[in-house]
C-alpha positions as CSV (number, residue, x, y, z in Angstrom):
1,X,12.8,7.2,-19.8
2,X,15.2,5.8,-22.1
3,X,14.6,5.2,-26.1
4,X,15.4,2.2,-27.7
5,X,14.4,1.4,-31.2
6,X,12.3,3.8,-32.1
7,X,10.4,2.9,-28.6
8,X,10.6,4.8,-25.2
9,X,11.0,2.5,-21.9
10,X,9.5,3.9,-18.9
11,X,10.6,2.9,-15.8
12,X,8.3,4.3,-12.6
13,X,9.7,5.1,-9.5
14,X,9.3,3.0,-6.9
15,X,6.4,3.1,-4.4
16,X,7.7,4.8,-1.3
17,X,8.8,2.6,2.1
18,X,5.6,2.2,4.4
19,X,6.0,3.6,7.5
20,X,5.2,1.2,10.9
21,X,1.5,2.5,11.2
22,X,1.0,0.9,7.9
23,X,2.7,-2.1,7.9
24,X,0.7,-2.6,10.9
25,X,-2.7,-2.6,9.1
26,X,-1.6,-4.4,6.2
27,X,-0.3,-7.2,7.9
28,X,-3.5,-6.8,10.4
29,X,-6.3,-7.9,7.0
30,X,-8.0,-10.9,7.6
31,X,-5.7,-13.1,5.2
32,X,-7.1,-16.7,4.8
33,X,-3.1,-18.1,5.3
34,X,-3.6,-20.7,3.1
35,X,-3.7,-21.7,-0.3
36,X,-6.8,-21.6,-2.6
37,X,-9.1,-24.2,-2.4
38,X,-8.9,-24.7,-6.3
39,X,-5.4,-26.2,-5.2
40,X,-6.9,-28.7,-3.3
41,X,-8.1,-31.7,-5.8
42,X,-4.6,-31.0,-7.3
43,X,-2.8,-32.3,-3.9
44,X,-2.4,-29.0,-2.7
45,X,0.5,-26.5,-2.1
46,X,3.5,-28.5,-0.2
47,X,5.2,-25.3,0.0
48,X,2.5,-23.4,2.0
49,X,3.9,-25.6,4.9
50,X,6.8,-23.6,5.4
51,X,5.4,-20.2,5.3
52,X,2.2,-20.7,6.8
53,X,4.1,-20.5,10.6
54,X,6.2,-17.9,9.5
55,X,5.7,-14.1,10.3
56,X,7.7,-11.1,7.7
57,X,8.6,-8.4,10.8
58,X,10.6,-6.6,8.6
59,X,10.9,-4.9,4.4
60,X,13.8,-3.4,2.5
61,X,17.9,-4.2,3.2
62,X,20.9,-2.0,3.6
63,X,22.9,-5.3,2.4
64,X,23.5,-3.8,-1.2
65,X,24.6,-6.9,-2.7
66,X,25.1,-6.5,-6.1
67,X,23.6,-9.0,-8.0
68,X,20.6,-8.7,-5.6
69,X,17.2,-6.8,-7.1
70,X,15.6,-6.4,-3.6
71,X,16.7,-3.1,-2.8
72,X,14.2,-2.2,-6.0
73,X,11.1,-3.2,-4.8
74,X,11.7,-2.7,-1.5
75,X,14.4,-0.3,-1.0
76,X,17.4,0.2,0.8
77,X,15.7,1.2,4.1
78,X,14.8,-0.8,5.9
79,X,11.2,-0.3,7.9
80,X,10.2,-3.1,10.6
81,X,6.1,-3.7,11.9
82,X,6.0,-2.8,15.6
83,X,6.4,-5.8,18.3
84,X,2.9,-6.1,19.3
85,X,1.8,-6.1,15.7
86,X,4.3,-9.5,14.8
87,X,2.8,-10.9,18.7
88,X,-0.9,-10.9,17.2
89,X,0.2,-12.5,14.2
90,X,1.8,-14.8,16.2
91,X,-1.5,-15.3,18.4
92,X,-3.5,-15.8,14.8
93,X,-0.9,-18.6,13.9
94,X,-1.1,-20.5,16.9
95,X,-4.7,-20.6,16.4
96,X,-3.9,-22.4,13.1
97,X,-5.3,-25.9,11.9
98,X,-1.7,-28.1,12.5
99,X,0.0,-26.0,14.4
100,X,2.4,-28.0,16.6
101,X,4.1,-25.1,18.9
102,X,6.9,-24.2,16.0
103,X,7.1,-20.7,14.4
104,X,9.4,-21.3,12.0
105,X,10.6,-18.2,10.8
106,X,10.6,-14.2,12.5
107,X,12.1,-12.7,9.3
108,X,12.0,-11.3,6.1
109,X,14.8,-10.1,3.5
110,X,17.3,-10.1,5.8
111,X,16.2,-11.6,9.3
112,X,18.2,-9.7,11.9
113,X,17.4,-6.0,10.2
114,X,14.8,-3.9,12.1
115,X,15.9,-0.3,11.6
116,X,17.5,2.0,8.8
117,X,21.1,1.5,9.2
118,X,21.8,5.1,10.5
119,X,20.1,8.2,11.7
120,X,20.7,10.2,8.4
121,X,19.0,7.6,6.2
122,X,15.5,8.9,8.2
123,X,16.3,12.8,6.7
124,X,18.7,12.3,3.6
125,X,17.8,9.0,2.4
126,X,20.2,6.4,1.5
127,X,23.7,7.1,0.1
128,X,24.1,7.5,-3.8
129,X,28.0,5.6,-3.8
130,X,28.1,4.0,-0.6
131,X,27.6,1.2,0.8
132,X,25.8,0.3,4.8
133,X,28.2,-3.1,5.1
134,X,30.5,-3.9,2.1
135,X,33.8,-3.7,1.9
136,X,33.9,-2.7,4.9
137,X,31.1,-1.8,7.4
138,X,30.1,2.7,7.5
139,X,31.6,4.0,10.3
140,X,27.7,5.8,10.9
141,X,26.4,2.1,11.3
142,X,23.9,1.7,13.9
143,X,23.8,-2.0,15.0
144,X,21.3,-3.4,18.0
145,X,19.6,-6.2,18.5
146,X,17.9,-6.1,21.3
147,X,14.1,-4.9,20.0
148,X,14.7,-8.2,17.6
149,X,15.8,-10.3,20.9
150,X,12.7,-9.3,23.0
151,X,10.3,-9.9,20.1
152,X,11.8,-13.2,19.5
153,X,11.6,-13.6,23.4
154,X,7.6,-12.4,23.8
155,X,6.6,-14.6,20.8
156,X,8.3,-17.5,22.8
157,X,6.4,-16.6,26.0
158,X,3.1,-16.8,24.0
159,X,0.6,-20.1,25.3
160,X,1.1,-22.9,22.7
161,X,4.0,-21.5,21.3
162,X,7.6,-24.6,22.5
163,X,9.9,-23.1,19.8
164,X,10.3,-20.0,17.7
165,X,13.2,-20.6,14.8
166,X,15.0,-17.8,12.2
167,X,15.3,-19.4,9.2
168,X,15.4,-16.3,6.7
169,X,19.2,-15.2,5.9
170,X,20.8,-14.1,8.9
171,X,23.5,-11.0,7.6
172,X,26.5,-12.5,9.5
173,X,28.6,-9.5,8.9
174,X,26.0,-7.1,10.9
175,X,25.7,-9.4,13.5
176,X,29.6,-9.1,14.5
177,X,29.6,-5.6,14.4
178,X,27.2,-5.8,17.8
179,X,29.7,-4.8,20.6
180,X,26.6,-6.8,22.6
181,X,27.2,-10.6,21.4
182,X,23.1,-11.6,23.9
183,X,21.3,-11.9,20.0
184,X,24.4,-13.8,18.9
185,X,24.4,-16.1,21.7
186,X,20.3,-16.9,22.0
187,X,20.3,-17.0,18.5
188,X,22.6,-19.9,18.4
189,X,21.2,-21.4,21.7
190,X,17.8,-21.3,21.1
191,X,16.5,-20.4,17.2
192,X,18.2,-22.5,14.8
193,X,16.6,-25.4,13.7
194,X,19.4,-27.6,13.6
195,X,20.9,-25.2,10.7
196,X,21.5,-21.3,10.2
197,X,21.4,-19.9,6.7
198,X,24.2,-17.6,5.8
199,X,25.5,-16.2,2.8
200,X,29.7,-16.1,2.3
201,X,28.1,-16.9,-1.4
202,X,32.4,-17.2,-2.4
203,X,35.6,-17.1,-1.0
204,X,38.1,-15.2,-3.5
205,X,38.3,-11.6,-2.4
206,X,37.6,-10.3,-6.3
207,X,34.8,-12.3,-7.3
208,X,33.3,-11.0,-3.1
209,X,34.3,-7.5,-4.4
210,X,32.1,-7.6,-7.7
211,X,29.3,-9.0,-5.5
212,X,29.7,-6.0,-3.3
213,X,30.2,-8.7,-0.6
214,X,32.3,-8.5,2.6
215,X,35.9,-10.3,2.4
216,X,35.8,-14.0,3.0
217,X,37.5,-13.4,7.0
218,X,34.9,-12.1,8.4
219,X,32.7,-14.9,7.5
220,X,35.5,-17.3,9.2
221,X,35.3,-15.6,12.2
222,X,31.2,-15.3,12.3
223,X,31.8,-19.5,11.8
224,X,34.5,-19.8,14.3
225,X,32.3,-17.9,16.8
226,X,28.9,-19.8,16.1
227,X,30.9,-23.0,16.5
228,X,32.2,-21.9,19.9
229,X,29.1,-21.0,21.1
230,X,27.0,-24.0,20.0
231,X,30.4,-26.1,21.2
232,X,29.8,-24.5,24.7
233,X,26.4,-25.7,24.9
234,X,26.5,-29.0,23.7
235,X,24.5,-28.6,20.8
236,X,25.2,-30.3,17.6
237,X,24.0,-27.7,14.8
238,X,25.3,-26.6,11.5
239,X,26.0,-23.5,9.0
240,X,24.4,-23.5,5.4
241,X,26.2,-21.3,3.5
242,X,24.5,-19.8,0.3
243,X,27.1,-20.3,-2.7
244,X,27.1,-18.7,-6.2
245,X,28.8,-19.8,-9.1
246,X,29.5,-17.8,-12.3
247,X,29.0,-14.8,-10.7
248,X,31.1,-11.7,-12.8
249,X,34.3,-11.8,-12.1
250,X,34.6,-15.4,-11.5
251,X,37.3,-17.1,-13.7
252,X,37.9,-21.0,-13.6
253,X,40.8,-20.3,-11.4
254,X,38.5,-18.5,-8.7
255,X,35.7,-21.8,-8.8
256,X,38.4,-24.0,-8.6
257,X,39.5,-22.0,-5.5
258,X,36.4,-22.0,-4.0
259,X,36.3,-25.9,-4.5
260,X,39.6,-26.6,-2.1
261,X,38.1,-24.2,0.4
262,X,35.3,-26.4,0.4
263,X,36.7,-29.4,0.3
264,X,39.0,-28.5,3.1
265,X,36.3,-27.1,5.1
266,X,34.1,-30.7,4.8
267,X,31.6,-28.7,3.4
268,X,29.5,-30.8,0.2
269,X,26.7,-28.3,-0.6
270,X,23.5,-29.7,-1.8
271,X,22.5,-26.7,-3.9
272,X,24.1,-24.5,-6.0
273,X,22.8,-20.8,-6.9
274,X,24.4,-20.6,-10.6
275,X,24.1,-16.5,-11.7
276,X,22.0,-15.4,-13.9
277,X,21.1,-11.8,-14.4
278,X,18.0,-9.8,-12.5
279,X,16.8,-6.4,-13.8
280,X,18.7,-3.5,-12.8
281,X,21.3,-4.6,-10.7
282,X,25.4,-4.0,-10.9
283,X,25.9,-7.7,-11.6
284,X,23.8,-6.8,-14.4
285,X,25.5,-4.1,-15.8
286,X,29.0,-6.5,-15.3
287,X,27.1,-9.7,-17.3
288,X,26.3,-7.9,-20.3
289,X,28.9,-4.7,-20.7
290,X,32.4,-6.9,-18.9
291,X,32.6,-3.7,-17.2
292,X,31.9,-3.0,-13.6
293,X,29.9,0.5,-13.4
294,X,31.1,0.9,-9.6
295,X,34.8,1.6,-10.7
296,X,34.6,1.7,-15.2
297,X,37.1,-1.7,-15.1
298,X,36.5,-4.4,-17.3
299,X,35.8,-7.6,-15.1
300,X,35.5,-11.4,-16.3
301,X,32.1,-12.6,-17.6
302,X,31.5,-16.2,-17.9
303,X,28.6,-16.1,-20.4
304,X,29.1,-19.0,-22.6
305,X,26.9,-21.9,-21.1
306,X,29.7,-24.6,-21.1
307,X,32.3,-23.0,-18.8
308,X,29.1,-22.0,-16.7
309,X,28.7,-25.6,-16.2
310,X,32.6,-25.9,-15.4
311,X,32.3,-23.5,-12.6
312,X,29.2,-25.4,-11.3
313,X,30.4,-28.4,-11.5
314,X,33.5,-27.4,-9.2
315,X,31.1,-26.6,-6.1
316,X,30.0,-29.8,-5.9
317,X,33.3,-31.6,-7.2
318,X,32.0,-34.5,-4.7
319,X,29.4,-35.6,-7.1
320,X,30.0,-38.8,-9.4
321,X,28.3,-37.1,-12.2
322,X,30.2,-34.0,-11.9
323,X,33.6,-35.9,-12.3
324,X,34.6,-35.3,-15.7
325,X,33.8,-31.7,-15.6
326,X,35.6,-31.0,-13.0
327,X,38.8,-32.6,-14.9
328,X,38.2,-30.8,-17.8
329,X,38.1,-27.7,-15.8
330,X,41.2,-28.6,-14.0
331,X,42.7,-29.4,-16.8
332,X,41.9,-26.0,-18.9
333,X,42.5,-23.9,-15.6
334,X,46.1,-25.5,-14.8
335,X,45.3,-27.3,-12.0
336,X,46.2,-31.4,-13.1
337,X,47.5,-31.3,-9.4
338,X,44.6,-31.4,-7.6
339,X,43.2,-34.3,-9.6
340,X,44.9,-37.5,-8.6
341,X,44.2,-39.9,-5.2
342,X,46.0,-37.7,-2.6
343,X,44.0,-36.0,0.5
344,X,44.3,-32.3,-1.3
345,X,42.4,-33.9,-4.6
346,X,38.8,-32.7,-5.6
347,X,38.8,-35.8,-8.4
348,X,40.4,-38.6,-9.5
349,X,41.7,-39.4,-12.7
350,X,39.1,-40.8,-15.1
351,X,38.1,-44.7,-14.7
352,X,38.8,-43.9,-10.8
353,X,36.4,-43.1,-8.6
354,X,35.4,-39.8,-7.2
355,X,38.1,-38.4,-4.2
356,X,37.0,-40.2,-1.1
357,X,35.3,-37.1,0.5
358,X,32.0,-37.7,2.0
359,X,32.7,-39.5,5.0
360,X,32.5,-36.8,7.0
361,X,28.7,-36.3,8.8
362,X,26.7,-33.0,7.8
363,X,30.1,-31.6,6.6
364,X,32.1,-32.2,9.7
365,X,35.7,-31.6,8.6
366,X,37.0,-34.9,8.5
367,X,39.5,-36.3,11.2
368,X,42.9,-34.8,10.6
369,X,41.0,-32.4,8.3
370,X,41.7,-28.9,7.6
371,X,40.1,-25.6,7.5
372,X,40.7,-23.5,4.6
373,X,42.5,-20.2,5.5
374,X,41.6,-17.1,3.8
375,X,43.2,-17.3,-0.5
376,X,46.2,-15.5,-1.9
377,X,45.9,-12.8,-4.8
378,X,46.1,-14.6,-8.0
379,X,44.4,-17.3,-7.7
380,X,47.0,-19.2,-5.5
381,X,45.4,-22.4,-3.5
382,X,45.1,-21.7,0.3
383,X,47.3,-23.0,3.0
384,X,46.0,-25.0,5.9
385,X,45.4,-24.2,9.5
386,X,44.3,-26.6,12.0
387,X,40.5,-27.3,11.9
388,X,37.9,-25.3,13.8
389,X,35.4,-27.6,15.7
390,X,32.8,-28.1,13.7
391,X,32.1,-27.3,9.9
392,X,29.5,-25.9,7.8
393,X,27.0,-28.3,7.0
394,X,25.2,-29.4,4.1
395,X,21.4,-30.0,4.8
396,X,21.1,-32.4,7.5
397,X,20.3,-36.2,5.8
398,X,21.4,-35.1,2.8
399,X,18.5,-33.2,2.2
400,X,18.0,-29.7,0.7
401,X,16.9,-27.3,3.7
402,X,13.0,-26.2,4.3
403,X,12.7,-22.8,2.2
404,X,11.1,-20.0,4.0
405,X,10.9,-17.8,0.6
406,X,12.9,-15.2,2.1
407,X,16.0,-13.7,0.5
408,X,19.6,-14.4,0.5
409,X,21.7,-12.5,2.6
């Protein structure tokens, strides 16, 4: 209870975590798994499509990202619905009007989570200061996928079903802390649509640090490895990375850092998550105070609505519309270099056209392209290494990607 005003604000606890017996029988009610009919002389719901062959195995997420409110309505431990429970639903959906053999999503808030992240989270709860993955994984991290890869693999076994997908956020940082790479391997061989979800969300170690996010390496070697693997196999299938601009901490200097990754990368993303604050969260606390509560130092807040736009408008530095912002932003952040007509330029000047970057198909580094390496304190530009086979992708078509409603991870 806190008093504001003259006025108390009462804030409940939260329900507690369900345990698998109960999960169970909730997800066992006899939902109708469709929209309401009063939907219906209004052309219905187009985003039922999506959902309606998908099945939640899983609620809460260790993740701790800190601009994510998730871990309050679902907690920080996570509890999973036993495998026969998620193969009935699975029977039910086959069963379905228009079902065509595709389950498109095993998830939830974070797809590849199934268990509390240790043994002590079962008896103690989570940990008050710590966090399960960020900066660096707990050395008391429990990581297995197997009871996630046999589920996947008795769903896939069902009659009717050709093809079971993961489109929720997959936590790429988890997944490379299995010493057993089977999950990583049949996930890219046989359950990605064409295009994994992931969430780097930036690239400058600072602004990844007020997100409570791991350091931008480890997401180049989760790429480099996905790439090698779907290389091996002959498939041709592509990373969509979940991006975040304006996030606290992020200065001009740090979006116009994550532009050259970007551009050096091939990657032209289609959508953009600007921040905005959500109830209770550390971001929260950083938006409106300029002070991180993790470690009492003032961070960077980029509140005014303008340079919010600036940072945007850098992410997708590609876009014709988005020219003159982004040399206005070059030009207030100090970096007139990288707007001009050579191959390291995210604009050209104005009355030229935008850098000739889009060539490249589904965000293919370009031939002779580079791959950004990790960034330099300060700000400073990154230097080039010679370009991984393949690139992260932006939605195949040019298309944004089906939404599955679950969570970024």
């Amino acid at each position: 209870m806190e008093k504001y005003d003259g006025k108390v604000l009462v804030q409940n606890p939260p329900m507690p975590p369900l345990e698998r017996s109960k999960l169970d029988r909730v997800y066992a009610l006899p939902y109708m798994r469709d929209y309401h009919p009063t939907y219906k002389e209004k052309g219905g719901v187009p985003g039922i499509e999506e959902v309606k062959f998908s099945i939640t195995h899983n609620r809460g997420c260790f993740g701790g990202c800190n601009f994510c409110a998730l871990a309050f309505h679902q907690g920080r431990t996570v509890l999973s619905r036993s495998e026969q429970s998620v193969i009935e639903e699975a029977r039910k959906i086959t069963a379905l009007p228009g079902f065509k053999g595709y389950i498109h999503d095993i998830g939830g808030p974070t797809a590849n989570f199934r268990y509390p992240a240790c043994k002590k989270q079962l008896t103690d709860g989570v940990c008050a200061n710590r966090k399960c993955l960020a900066p660096k994984p707990c050395p008391n991290l429990e990581v297995d996928h197997t009871e996630y890869q046999h589920l996947i693999e008795e769903v896939e076994a069902l009659p009717r079903v050709k093809k079971v997908f993961i489109r929720s956020g997959i936590r790429f940082d988890y997944l490379l802390e299995d010493k057993n790479d089977a999950f990583f391997r049949k996930l890219v061989k046989d359950n990605v649509s064409g295009q994994l979800k992931v969430a780097p969300e930036h690239c400058s170690s600072a602004v990844l640090a007020c997100m409570g996010k791991p350091n931008f390496e480890v997401y180049e070697k989760f790429r480099e490895k996905f790439f090698d693997i779907t290389h091996a196999i002959g498939k041709e299938q592509y990373l969509v990375p979940y991006l975040m601009s304006s996030h606290p901490g992020s200065t001009l200097k740090d979006a116009i850092e994550l532009a050259v990754c970007l551009k050096k990368n091939g990657y032209a993303p289609e959508q953009v998550q600007d921040y905005y604050p959500t109830p209770g969260t550390a971001s929260t606390v950083m938006y409106y105070t300029g002070i991180n509560p993790l470690n009492m130092k003032p961070v960077y807040v980029a509140t005014d609505y303008h340079e919010k736009q600036l940072q945007r408008a850098l992410l997708q530095f590609n876009r014709p519309e988005n020219a003159d912002l982004v040399r206005e932003a070059l030009t207030k952040a100090g970096g007139t270099d990288l707007i001009g007509f050579g191959p390291e330029c995210l604009v050209k000047p104005a009355g030229g056209r935008t850098a000739p970057y889009g060539a490249a198909p589904h965000g293919a580094a370009p031939k002779g392209g580079k791959v950004s390496a990790p960034t330099t304190k300060g700000g400073a530009r990154p230097t080039a290494k010679p370009a991984a086979k393949g690139g992260s992708a932006p939605q195949k078509g040019g298309k944004p990607a089906p939404k599955s409603g679950k969570g970024r991870r």
